[in-house]
C-alpha positions in Angstrom: 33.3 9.6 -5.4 32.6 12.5 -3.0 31.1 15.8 -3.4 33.9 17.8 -4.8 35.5 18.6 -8.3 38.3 20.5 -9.7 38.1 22.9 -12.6 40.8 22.5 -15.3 42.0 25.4 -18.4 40.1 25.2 -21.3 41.6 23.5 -23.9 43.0 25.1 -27.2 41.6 24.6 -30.5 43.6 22.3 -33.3 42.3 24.9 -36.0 41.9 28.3 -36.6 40.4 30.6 -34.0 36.8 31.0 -34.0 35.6 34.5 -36.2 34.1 37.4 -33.5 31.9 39.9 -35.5 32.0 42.9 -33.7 30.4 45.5 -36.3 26.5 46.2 -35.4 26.2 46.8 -38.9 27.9 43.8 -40.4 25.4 41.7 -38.0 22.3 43.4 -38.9 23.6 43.0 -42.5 25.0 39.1 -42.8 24.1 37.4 -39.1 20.6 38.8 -38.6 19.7 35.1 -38.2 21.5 34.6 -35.3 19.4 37.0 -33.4 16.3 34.6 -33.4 14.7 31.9 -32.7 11.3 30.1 -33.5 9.9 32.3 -30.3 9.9 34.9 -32.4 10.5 36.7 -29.2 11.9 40.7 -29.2 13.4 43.1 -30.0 16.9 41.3 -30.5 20.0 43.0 -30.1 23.5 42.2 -29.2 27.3 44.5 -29.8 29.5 41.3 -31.0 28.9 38.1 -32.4 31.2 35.2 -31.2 31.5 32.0 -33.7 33.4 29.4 -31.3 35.5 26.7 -32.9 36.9 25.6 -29.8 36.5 25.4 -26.0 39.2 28.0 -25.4 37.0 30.5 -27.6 34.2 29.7 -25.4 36.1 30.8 -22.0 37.9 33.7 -23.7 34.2 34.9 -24.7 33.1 34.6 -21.5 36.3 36.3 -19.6 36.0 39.6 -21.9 32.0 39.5 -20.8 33.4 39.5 -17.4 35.9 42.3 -18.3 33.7 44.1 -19.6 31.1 43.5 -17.6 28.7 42.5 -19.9 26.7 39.4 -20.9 26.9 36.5 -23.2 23.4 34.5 -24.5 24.2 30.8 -25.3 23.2 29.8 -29.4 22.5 26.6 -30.6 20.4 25.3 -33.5 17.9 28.6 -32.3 15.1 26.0 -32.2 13.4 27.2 -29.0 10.6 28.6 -28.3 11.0 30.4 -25.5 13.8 33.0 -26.3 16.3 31.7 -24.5 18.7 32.3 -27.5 17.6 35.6 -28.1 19.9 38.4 -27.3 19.5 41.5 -25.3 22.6 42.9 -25.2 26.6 42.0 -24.7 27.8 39.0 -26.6 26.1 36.4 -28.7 28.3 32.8 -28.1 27.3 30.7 -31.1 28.1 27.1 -30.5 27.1 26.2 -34.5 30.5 25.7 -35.7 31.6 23.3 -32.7 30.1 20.1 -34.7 32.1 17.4 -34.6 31.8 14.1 -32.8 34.9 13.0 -30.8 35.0 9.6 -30.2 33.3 6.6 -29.0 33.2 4.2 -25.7 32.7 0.6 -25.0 31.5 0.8 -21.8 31.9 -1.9 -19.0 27.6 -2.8 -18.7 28.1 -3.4 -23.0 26.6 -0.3 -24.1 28.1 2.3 -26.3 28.4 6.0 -26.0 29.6 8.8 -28.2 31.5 11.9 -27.3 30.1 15.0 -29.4 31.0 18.8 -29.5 27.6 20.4 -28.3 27.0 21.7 -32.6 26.1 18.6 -33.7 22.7 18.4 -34.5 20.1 15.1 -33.4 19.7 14.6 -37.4 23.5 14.5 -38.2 23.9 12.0 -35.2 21.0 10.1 -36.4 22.5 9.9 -40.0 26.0 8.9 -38.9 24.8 6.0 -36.8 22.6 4.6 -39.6 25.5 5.1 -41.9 27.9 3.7 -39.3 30.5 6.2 -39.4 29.8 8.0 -36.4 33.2 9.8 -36.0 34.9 12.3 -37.5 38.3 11.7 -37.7 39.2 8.0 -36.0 43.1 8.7 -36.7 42.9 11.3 -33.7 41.7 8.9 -31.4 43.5 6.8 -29.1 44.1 3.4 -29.4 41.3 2.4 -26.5 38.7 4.7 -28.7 39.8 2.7 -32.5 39.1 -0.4 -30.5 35.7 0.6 -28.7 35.0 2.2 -32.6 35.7 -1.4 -34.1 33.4 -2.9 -31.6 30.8 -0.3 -32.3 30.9 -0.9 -36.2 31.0 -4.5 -35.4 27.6 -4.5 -32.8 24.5 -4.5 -34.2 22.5 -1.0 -35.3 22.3 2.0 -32.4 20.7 5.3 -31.8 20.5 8.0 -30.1 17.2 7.6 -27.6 15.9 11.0 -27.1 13.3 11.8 -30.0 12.9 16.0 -29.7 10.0 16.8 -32.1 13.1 19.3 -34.2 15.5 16.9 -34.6 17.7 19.4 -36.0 18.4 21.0 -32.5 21.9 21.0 -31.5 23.3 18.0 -28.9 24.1 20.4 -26.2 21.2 22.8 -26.1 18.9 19.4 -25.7 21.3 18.6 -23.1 20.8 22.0 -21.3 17.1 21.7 -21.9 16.6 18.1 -20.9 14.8 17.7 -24.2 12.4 15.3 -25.0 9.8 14.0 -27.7 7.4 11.2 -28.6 9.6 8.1 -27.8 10.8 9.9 -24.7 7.5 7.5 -23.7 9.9 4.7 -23.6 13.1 5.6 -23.2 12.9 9.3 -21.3 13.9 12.3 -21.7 17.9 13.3 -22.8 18.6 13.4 -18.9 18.9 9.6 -18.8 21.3 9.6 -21.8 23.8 11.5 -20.5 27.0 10.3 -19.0 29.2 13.2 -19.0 29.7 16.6 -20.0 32.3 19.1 -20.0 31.4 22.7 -19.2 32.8 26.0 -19.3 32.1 28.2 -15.8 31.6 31.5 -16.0 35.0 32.1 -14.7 36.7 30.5 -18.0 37.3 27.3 -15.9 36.0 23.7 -17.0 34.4 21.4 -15.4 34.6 17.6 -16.7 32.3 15.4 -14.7 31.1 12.0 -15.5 27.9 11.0 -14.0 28.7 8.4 -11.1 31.8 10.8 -9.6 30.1 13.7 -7.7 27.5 13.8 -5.7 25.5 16.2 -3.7 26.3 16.1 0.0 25.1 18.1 3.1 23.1 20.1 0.8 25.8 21.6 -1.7 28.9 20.5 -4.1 31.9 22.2 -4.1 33.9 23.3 -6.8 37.8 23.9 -6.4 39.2 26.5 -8.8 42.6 26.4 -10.3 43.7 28.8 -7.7 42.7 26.6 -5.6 39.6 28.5 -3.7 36.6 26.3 -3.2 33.0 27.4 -3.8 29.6 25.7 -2.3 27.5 25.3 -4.9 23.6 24.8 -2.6 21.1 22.3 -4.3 17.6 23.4 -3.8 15.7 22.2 -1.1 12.0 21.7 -3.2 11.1 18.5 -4.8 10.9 18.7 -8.7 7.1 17.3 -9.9 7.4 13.5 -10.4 6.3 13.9 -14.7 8.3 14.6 -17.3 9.4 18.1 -16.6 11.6 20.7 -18.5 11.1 23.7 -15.3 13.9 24.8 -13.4 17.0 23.2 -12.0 16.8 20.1 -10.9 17.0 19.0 -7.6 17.4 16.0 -5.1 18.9 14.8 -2.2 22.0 13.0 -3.0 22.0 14.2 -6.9 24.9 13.6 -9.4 26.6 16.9 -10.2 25.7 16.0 -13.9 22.0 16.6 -13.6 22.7 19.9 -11.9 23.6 21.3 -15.5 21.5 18.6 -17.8 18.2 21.0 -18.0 19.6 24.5 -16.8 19.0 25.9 -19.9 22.8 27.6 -20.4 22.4 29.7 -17.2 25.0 27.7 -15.6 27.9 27.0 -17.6 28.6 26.3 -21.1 28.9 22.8 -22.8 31.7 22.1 -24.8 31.7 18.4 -24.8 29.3 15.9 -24.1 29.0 12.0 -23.9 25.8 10.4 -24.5 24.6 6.3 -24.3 23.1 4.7 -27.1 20.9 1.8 -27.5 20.1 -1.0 -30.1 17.9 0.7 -33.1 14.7 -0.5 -33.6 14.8 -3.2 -36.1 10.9 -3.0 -37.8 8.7 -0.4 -36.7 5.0 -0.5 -36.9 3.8 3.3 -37.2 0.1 4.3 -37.8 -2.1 7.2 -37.4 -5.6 5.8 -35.8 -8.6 7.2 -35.9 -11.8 6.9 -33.7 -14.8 8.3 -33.2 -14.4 11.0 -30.4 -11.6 12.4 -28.4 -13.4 10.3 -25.2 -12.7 7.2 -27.0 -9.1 8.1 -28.4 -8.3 9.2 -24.6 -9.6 5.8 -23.3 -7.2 3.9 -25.8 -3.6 5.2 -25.0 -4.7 4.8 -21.1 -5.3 1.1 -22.2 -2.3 1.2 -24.4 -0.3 2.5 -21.8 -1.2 0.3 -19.2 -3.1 2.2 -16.6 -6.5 2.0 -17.9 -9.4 0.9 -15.6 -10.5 -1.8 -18.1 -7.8 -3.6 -17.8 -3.9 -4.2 -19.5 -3.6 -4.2 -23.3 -3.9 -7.1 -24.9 -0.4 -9.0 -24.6 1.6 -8.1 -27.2 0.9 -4.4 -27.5 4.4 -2.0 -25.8 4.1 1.3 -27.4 7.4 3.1 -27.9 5.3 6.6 -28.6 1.6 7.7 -28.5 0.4 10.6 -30.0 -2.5 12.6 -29.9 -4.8 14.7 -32.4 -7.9 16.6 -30.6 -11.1 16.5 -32.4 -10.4 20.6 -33.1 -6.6 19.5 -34.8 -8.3 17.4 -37.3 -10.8 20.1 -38.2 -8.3 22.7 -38.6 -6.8 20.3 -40.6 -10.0 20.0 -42.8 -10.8 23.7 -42.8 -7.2 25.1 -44.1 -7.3 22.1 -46.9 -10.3 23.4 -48.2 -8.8 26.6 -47.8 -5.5 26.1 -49.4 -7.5 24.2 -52.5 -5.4 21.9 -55.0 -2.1 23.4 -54.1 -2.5 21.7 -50.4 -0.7 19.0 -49.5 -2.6 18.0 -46.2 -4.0 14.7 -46.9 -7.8 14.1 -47.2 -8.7 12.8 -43.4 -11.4 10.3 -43.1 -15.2 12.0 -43.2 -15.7 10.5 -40.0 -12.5 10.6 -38.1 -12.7 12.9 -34.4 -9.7 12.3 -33.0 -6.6 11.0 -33.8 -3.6 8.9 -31.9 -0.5 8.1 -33.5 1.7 5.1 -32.1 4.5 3.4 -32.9 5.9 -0.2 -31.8 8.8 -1.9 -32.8 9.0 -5.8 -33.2 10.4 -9.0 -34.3 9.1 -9.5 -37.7 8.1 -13.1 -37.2 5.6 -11.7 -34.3 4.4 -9.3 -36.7 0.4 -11.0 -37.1 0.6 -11.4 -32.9 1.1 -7.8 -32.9 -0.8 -6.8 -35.6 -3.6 -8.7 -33.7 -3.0 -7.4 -30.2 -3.6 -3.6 -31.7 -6.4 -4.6 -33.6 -8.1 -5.8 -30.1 -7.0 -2.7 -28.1 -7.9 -0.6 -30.8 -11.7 -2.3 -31.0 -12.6 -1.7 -27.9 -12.5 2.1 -28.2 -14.4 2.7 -31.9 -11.4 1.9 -34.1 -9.3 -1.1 -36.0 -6.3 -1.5 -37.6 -8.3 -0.7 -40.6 -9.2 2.8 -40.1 -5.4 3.3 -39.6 -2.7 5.4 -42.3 -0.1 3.0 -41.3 3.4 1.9 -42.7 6.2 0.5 -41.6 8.8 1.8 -44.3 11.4 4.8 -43.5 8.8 6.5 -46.0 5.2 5.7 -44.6 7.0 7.0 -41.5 8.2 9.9 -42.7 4.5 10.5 -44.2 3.2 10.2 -40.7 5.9 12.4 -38.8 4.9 15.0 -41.7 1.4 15.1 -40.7 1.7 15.6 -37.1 4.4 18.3 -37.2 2.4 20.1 -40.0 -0.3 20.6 -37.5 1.8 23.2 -35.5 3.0 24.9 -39.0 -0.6 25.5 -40.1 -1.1 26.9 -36.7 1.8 29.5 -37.3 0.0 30.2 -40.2 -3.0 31.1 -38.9 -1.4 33.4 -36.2 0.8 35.1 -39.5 -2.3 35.9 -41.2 -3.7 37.4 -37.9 -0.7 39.0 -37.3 -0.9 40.9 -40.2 -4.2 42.6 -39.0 -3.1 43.1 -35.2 0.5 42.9 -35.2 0.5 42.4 -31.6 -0.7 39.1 -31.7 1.3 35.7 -31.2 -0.1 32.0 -30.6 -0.3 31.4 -27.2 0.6 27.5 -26.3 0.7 25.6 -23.0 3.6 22.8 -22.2 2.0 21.0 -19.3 2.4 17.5 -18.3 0.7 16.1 -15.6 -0.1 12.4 -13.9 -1.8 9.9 -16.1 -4.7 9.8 -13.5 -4.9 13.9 -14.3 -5.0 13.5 -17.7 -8.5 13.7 -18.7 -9.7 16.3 -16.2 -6.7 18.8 -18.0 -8.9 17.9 -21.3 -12.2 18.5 -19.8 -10.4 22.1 -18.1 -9.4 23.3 -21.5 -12.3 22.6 -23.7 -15.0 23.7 -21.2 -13.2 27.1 -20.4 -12.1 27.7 -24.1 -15.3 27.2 -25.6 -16.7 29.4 -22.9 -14.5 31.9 -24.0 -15.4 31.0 -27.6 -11.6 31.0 -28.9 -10.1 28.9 -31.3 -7.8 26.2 -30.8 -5.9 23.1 -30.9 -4.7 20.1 -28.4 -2.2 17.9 -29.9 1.0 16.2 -28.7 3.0 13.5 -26.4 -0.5 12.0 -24.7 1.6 8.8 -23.9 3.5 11.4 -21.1 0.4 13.0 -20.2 2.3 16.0 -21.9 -0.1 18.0 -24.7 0.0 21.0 -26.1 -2.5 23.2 -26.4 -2.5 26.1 -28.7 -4.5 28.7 -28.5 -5.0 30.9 -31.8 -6.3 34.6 -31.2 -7.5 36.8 -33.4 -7.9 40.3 -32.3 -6.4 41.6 -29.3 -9.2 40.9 -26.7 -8.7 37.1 -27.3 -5.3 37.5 -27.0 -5.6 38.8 -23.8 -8.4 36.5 -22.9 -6.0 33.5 -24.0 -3.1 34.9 -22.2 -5.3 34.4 -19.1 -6.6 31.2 -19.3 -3.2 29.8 -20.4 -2.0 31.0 -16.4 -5.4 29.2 -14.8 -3.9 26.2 -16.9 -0.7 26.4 -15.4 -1.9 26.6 -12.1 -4.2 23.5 -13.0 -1.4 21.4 -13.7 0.6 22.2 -11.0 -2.2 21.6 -8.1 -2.4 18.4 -9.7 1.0 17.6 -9.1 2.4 18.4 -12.8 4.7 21.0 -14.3 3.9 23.8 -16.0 6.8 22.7 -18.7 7.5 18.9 -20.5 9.9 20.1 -22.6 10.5 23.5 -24.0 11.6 25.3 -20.4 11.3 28.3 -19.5 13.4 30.7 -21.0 12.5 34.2 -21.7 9.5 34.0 -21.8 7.9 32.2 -18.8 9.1 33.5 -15.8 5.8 33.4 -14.3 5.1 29.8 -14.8 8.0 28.8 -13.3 6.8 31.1 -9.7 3.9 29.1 -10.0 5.5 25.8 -9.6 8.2 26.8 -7.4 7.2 29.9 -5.5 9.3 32.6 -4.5 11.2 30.7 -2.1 12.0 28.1 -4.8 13.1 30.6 -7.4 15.6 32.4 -4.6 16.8 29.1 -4.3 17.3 28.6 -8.1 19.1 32.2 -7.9 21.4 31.0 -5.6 22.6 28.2 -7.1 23.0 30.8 -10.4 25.2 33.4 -8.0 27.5 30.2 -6.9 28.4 29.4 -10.5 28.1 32.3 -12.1 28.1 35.4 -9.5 28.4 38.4 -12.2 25.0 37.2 -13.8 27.4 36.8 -16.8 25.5 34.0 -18.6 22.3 34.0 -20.4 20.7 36.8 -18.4 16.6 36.5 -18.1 16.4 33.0 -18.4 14.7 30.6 -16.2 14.5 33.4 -13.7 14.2 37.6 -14.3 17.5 39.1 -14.4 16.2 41.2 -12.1 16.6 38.7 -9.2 20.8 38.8 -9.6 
């Protein structure tokens, strides 16, 4: 252990080298697609297209930026929603095509990990678990992995923890944006997962550090090149809020070099390889949707589900792996574009007299199922609900059905901000990501809907209430409330920060929020984000504009 690592060559590809599209019209013509992302930031534009199949096209891509100079933006499963894979200029790196998974571990504490190429998407590793063959090719691996694969097979059923709400995002972009979702209640966010990671430096170099190996001392790593030069890498001097947080780079005294790249959204180096823990699956789940009477009494249940209400624990029994929330103004949006939509809707018909809305999930023995059953029914009594006024299941399909419903919410909202669109093509939703302490929870409530009603504009709160982490979307519809929702979304910002929150859960910051992230950090704090940037990556080669402006290198 110490604070120093060595870079080694990238390694070669087995196959065929990845294809470089270098024709402005042959990507405006057949790769259009891979100039976007769910943003829907803009305008996009880029001279070459890079397909890597290997971690030896990665650093070549990278060296010819550098010869160039130019730039290369990072692409993934371009499931942001920030623009960080959105291209300006230079050299679009598209990971997609690096999509296999390596190899397996039987690791010494009797977990399991798997090593993946940064392509595979959370779905595919989902799937190959559940179907138990989580390799590729187990003939390539050595005899130490066959036997750790043997064990795996023989174990019983594992996942992958981290739940991001697209599960078809790509294994290393959640990596690089410390991803997270609803069950991230329980088991965090993908930062705790990972054990190791291999990344490509700006230089061409790789680093391969496993978590455990290299840790920050006197305020800085160092990282010895092949030629043998050494570079100080600083770590930041602030202290990262205390919540779930998705802003900046991380930082801590004594901090494994691992977590220096685990949330730097792609600014730092590029990962070609990466080794995440599983845990046991979930045997039964018990999913349901409950409903109750105001958003008050919703609030007042997940604080007592989550064990810091002032009336006291849940009843014994009750351990939420995710709680969910729907605002009073989701489930009338709900109601309003069903009638809207008419027979060809599939929203379902909510409950006449259904307010709010949280949706949690346990998992259990299924001999304690009436215990359980009966400890939610008593939690859920005490705040205007039951167990009856539930959509529950506890099939693969009722909980499909469920995760349906909440991630329609969002879609309908797109919808809404199309149709407006089309009138004032200026206009875009405007959304807040902030998570703040459970004890700030409801006073973030009370700050949106007493200003946004003020303000008369229309919108939604919805998300990962177990984290204290919603989402608010705002939905304009001329350009004076955009602008009016544009400001209200910084006084929100700054709200959740003089609370002691972030300003971003999970999405980051990207493109898109440069200003957020001065609010948490100050100037001083992004300089020192900028430094640690210049260390690794001194040309400004990678992913220019995000996290910080490119203006700053």
């Amino acid at each position: 252990m110490g604070r120093r690592i060595a870079t080694q060559p990238p390694r070669g590809g087995a196959g065929e080298p990845g294809l470089v599209i270098d024709s402005r019209a042959r990507i405006e013509e057949s790769y259009a697609a891979f100039l976007a992302d769910e943003s829907r930031y803009g305008p996009a534009s880029c001279e070459r297209i890079v397909l890597a199949r290997s971690e030896e096209d990665v650093a070549r891509a990278l060296l010819d930026a550098a010869m160039a100079p130019s730039e290369v933006t990072v692409s993934g499963g371009r499931t942001g929603i920030v623009g960080g894979a959105v291209p300006k200029r230079g050299t679009l790196l598209s990971l997609v095509e690096m999509n296999r998974v390596l190899g397996v571990r039987a690791l010494a504490d009797g977990r399991f990990s798997v090593l993946a190429e940064p392509g595979v998407t959370i779905a595919d590793l989902d799937d190959r678990l559940r179907q138990r063959r989580p390799v590729d090719d187990a003939s390539a691996m050595a005899a130490d992995g066959r036997a750790a694969l043997a064990a795996l097979l023989a174990a019983p059923p594992l996942f992958y923890p981290p739940d991001p709400t697209e599960d078809t995002a790509h294994l290393g972009a959640s990596v690089v944006t410390n991803a997270s979702g609803a069950r991230s209640f329980r088991f965090g966010a993908t930062r705790a997962h990972v054990r190791r990671l291999r990344a490509v430096l700006a230089s061409g170099e790789v680093v391969d550090v496993e978590r455990g190996t290299v840790f920050e001392e006197g305020g800085a790593f160092e990282i010895e090149a092949l030629d043998g030069s050494l570079t100080r890498v600083p770590v930041p001097r602030y202290t990262p809020p205390s919540v779930k947080n998705a802003a900046g780079y991380y930082a801590a005294p004594g901090m494994d070099l691992v977590d220096l790249f685990v949330g730097s959204e792609g600014t730092l180096g590029v990962i070609t390889e990466v080794e995440v823990v599983l845990a046991p699956r979930p045997g039964a789940v018990l999913s349901a949707l409950a409903f109750f009477p105001s958003d008050e009494e919703a609030v007042a249940f997940v604080r007592r589900a989550r064990g810091d209400s002032p009336d006291g624990p849940p009843s014994p029994g009750v351990a939420p792996m995710a709680l969910e929330f729907l605002d009073s103004r989701s489930l009338d949006f709900l109601r309003a574009r069903k009638r809207e939509q008419g027979a060809s809707s599939t929203i379902p018909e909510l409950p006449a007299d259904a307010v709010a809305a949280v949706h949690f999930e346990q998992d259990f023995d299924e001999a304690r199922l009436p215990e359980v059953y009966e400890a939610w029914e008593d939690t859920l009594s005490a705040y205007g609900s039951s167990m009856e006024r539930t959509w529950g299941g506890m099939d693969d399909a009722d909980l499909a059905r469920l995760k349906a419903l909440r991630h329609g919410l969002p879609e309908e909202v797109n919808n809404a901000i199309a149709r407006a669109k089309a009138v004032h093509p200026e206009i875009h939703k405007v959304g807040t990501d902030t998570a703040v302490p459970p004890e700030a929870l409801e006073g973030m409530l009370r700050l949106y809907g007493e200003s946004l009603r003020s303000a008369g504009l229309e919108y939604v709160v919805f998300g990962h209430i177990g984290d204290s982490h919603l989402h608010l979307n705002i939905i304009p519809r001329t350009p004076e409330e955009l602008r009016a929702a544009k400001s209200l979304a910084l006084r929100f910002a700054q709200h959740a920060v003089a609370v002691g929150g972030t300003v971003s859960g999970e999405h980051g910051i990207g493109k898109l929020k440069h200003e957020f992230l001065r609010m948490q950090y100050g100037d001083d704090g992004i300089l020192q984000m900028v430094a640690v940037k210049r260390a690794l990556d001194p040309r400004g080669i990678l992913n220019r504009d995000v996290v910080f402006p490119e203006t700053l290198l």
